[in-house]
C-alpha positions as CSV (number, residue, x, y, z in Angstrom):
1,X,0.0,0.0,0.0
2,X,1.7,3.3,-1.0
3,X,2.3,6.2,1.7
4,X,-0.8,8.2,0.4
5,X,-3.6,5.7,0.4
6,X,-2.2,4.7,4.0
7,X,-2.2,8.1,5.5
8,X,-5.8,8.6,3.9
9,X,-7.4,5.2,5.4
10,X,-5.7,6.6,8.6
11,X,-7.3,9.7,9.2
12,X,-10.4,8.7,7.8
13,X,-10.5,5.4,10.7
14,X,-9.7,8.2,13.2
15,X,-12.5,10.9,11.7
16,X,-14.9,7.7,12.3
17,X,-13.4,6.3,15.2
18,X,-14.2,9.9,17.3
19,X,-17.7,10.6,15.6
20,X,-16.8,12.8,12.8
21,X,-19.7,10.4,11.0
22,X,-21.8,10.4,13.5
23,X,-22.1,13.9,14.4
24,X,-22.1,14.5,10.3
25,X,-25.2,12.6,10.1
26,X,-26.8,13.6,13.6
27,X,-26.8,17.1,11.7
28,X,-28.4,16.2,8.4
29,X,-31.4,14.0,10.1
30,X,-31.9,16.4,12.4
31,X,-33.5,18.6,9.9
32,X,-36.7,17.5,8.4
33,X,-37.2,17.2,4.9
34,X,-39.8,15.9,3.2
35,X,-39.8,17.1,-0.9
36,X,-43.8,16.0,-1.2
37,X,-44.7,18.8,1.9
38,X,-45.0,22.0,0.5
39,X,-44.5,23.5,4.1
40,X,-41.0,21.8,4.6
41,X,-39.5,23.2,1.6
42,X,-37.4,26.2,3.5
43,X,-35.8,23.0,5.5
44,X,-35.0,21.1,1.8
45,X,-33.2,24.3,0.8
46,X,-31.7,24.7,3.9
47,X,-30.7,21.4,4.0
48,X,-29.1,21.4,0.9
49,X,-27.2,24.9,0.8
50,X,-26.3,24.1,4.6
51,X,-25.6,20.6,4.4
52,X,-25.3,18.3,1.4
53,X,-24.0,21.2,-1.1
54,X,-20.7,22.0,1.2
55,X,-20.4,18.3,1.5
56,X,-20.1,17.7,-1.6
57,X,-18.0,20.4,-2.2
58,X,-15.6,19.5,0.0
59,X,-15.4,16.0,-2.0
60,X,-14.5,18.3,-5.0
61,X,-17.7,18.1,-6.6
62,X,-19.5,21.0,-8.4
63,X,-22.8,21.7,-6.9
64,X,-25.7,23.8,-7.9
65,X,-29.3,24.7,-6.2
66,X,-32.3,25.5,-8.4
67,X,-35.3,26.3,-8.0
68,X,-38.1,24.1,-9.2
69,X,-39.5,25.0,-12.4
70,X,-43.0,23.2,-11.0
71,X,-44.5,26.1,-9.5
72,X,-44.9,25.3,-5.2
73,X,-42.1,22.2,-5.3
74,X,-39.1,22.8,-3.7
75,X,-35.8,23.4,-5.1
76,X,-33.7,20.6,-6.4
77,X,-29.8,19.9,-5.9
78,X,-27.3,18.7,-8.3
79,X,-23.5,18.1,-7.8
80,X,-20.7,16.4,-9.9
81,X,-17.4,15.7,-10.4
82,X,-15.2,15.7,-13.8
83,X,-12.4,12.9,-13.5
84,X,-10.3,13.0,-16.5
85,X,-8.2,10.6,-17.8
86,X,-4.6,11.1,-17.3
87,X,-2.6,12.8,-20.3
88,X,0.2,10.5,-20.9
């Protein structure tokens, strides 16, 4: 196993290991969404501008927030990534 990947599996085991994913996820449940209830759609945005778009982010993906072009539906989230293929 090279140095990299080791140091990587390392800090992730410790992230885990003191409730880095635990306290992640505590934070994201914690905040009620439900995309068919018109009255929980400030939480959806919230959720995803707070939450899953600087997640993402951090992960190196690209992500975008946009409203809903069906008029009352909350907004909808979209992130990627763009691997390319090494030049050789």
């Amino acid at each position: 196993m090279n140095v990299e990947r080791s140091a990587a599996l390392s800090a992730a085991a410790k992230w885990f290991d003191a409730g880095g994913l635990l306290t992640e996820l505590a934070s994201r449940v914690g905040i009620r969404t439900e995309s068919q209830n018109p009255e929980c759609a400030p939480a959806l945005a919230r959720y995803l501008t707070e939450e899953i778009g600087p997640a993402a982010q951090r992960l190196g993906f690209r992500s975008e927030i946009w409203d809903n072009p069906v008029g009352g539906a909350p907004p909808t989230g979209l992130s990627q990534i763009s691997e390319r293929k090494p030049s050789r």
